[in-house]
C-alpha positions in Angstrom: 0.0 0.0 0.0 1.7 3.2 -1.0 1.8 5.4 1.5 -0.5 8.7 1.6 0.3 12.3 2.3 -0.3 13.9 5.8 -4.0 16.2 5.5 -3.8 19.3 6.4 -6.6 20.0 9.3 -7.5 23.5 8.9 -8.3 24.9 12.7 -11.1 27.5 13.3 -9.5 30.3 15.2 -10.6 31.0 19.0 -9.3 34.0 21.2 -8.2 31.1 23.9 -6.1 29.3 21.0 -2.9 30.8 19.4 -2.0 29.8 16.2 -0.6 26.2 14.8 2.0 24.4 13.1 2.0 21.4 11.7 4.8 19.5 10.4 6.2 15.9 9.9 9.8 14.5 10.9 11.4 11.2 11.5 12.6 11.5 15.2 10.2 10.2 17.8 9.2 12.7 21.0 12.6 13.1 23.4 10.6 13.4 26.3 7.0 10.7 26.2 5.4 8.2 24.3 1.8 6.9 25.1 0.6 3.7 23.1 -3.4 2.7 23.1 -4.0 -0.6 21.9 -7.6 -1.6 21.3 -8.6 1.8 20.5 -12.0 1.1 18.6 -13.2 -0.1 22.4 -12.9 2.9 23.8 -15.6 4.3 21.8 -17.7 1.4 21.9 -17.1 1.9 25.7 -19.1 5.4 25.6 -15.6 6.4 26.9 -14.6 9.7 25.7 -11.4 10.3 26.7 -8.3 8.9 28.2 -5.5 9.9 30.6 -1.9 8.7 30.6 0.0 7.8 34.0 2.4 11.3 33.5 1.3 13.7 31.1 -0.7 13.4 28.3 -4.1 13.5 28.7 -5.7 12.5 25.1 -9.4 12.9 24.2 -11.6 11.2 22.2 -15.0 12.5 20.1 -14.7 15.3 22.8 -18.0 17.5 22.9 -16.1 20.4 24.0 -14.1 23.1 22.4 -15.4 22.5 19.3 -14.0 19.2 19.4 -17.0 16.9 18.2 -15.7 14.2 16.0 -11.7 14.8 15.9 -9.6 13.3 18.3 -8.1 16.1 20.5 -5.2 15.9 22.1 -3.7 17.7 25.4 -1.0 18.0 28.0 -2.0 18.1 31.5 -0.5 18.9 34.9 -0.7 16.0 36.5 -1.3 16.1 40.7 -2.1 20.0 40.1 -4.2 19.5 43.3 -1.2 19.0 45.3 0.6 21.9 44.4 0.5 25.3 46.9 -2.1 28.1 45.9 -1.0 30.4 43.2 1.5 28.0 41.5 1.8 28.7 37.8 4.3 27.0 35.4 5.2 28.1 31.8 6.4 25.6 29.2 6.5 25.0 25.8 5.5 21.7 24.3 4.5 20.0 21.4 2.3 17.2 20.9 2.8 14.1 17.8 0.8 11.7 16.3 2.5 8.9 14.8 1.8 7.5 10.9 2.8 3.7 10.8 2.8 3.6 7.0 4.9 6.8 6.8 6.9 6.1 9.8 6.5 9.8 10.6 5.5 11.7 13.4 2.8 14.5 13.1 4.0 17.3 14.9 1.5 19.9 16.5 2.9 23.0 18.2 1.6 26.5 18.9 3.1 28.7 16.3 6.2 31.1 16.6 7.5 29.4 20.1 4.3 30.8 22.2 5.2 29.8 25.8 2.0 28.8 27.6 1.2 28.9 31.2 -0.7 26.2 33.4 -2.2 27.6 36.7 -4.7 26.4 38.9 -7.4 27.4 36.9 -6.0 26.1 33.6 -4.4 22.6 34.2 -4.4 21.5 30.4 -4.0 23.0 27.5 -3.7 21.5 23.8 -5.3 21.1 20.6 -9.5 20.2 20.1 -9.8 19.3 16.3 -5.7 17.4 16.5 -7.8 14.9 13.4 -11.4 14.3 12.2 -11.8 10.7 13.2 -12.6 9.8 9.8 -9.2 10.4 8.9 -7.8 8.9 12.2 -9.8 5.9 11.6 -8.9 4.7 8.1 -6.1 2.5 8.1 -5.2 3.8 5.1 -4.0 6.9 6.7 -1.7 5.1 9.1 -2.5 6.7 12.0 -4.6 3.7 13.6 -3.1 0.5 12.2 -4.6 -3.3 13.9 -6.6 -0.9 16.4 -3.3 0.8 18.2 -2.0 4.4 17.6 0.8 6.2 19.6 1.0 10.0 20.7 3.8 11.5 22.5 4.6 14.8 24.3 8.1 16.8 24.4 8.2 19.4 27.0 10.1 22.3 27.8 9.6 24.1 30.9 10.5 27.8 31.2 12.5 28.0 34.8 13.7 31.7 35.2 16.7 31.3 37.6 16.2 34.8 38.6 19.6 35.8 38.1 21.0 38.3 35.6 24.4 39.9 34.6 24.8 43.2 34.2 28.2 43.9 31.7 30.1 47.9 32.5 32.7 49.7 30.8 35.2 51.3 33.1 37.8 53.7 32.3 40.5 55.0 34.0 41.2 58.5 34.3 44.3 59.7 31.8 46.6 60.5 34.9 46.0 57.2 36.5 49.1 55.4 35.9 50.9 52.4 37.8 54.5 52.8 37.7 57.0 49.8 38.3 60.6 51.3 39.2 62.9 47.8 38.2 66.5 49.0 40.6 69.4 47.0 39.5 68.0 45.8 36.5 71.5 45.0 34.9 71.9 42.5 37.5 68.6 40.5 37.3 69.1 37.1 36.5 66.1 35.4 36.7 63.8 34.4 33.8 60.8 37.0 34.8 60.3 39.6 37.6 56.7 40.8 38.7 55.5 44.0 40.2 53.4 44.9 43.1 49.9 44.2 43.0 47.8 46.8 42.4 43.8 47.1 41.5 41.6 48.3 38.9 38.1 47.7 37.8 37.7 45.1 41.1 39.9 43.1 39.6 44.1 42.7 40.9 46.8 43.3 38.1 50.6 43.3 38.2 53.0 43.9 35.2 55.2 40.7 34.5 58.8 41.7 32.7 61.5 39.4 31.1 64.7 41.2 31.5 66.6 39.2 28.8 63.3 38.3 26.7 61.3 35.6 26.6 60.6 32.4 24.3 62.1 33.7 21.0 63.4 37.2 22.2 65.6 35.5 24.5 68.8 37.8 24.4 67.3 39.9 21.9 64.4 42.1 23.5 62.4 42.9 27.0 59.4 41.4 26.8 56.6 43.2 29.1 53.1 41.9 29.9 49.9 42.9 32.1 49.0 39.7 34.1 45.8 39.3 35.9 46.6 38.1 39.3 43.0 37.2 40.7 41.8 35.4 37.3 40.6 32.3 39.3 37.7 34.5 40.4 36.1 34.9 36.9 33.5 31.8 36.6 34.1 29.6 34.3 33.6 31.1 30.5 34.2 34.2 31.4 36.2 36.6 30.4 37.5 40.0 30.8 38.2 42.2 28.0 41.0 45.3 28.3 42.5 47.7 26.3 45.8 49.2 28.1 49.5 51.0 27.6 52.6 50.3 28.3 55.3 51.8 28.1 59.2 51.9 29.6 60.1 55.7 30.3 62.5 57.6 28.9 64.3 59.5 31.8 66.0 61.6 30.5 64.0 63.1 27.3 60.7 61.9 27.9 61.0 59.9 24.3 58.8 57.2 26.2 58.5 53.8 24.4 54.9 53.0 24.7 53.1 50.2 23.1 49.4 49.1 23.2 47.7 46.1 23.8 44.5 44.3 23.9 43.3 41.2 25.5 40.5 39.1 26.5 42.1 38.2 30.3 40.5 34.4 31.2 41.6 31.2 33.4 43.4 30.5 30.1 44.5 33.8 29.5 46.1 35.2 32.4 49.0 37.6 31.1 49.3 39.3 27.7 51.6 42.0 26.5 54.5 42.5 23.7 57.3 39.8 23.2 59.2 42.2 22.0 58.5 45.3 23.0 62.2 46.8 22.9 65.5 45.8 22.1 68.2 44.9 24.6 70.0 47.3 23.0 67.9 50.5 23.3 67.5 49.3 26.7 71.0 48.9 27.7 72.3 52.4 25.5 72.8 54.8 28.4 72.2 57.7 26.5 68.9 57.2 25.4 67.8 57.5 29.1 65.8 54.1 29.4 68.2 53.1 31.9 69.5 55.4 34.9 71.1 54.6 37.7 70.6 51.1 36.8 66.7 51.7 37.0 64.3 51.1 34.8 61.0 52.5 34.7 57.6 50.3 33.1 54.5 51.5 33.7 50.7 50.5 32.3 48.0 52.5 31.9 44.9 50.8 31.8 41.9 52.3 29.5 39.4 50.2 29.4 38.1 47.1 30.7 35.1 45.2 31.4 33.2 44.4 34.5 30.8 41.6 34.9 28.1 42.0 37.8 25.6 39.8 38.7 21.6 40.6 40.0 18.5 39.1 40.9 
């Protein structure tokens, strides 16, 4: 028997019933499956409806909502009576029928992601006309095949967890500048040398200098970097963007050397700078001024950076 295409069900608007959607796919509902078997006794039974253990409540020849002769299918809150006064809970759900000849699940959803809300005064909601039941009943169709047919449910509650972020820009003022005075520098002989710590933006920085460079600038150039020292404070995924200066001063001329840089600081990222942000030589050339009286002087001026806050 060659299968048949899907029919359309054309659903009378009411002002308690968004619009629907329709459509077919191949992937049975995540979240519930409910299987009658025997379905023709139910309406020799005079029984007009049937309830699942959970949370499909599914309807048959219903005489309300202008459901007379379609099977109508719902979701209700089951053990709503036990629940305190005032309790509401939003979700978004859709509801399937399943063709056996198509091996296709008819998919019924309110259209364009409308959230619904169950209360204590609406405990179910769904859909009245889901099929005519001569078009359910037809084998031919595939939706009741030897007497059994299977609907299903997926459902996605809407949980606010009543917290929010709140992202800030902060600036620091153009005079607002963290100096590191380095005193016998030509004597260092560790790798790298860090400053005091000192805050900005409610986070803790310090600058991080290689004397003699670092991974390929080794013996060639200072290398200079802004670390973040609290970094293990930012949840995880978060970053924390900056834009910032630095610079080694001249001393003598005020012909400063000033580079800038731009990171997103993280538990990954904790420092970021220049590799080569001078030569060893400019550095070491007395007359330039970098170096006096075997002091240098780095400094970073942070711009910009952003701040993460949380609310409720």
């Amino acid at each position: 028997m060659a299968p048949e295409p899907v029919m359309e069900v054309k659903i009378p608007p009411r002002d308690d019933l968004a619009e629907i959607t329709r459509s077919t796919r191949d992937l049975p509902p995540a979240h519930y499956t409910f299987k009658i078997e025997n379905f023709s006794l139910l309406a020799n039974a005079k029984i007009d409806n049937v309830e699942s253990g959970d949370y499909v409540s599914i309807l048959t020849e219903t005489k309300k909502n202008n459901g007379d002769g379609h099977i109508s299918l719902y979701l209700a809150f089951s053990n709503s009576n036990a629940l305190p006064f005032g309790w509401e809970v939003n979700v978004n759900f859709r509801l399937f029928v399943y063709n056996q000849i198509q091996d296709k699940y008819l998919t019924i959803q309110y259209a364009k992601g409308r959230v619904r809300r169950f209360h204590g005064m609406k405990t179910e909601l769904g859909f009245d006309q889901l099929i005519p039941l001569t078009i359910f009943n037809d084998e031919s169709k595939g939706y009741l095949i030897d007497d059994r047919c299977i609907f299903g449910a997926e459902i996605f509650v809407i949980k606010p967890t009543g917290k929010g972020e709140c992202l800030t820009l902060v600036k620091q003022p153009v005079s607002d500048t963290f100096t590191w005075k380095i005193q016998n520098f030509s004597a260092l002989d560790q790798e790298s040398y860090k400053s005091q710590v000192f805050s900005f933006g409610g986070y803790k920085w310090a600058l991080l200098v290689y004397p003699k460079g670092n991974s390929t600038e080794k013996g060639k150039s200072l290398s200079i970097y802004l670390k973040m020292e609290d970094f293990e404070t930012l949840p995880c995924g978060r970053t924390t963007y900056a834009e910032y200066m630095l610079r080694v001063r001249d001393q003598l001329f005020g012909n400063h050397i000033e580079k800038k840089a731009y990171s997103h600081f993280s538990y990954s990222i904790k420092d970021w700078g220049h590799l080569n942000f001078m030569s060893l030589e400019d550095v070491n050339a007395l007359p330039k001024g970098f170096l006096v009286n075997d002091t240098l002087a780095v400094e970073v001026q942070i711009h910009v950076i952003t701040v993460v806050k949380e609310f409720s």
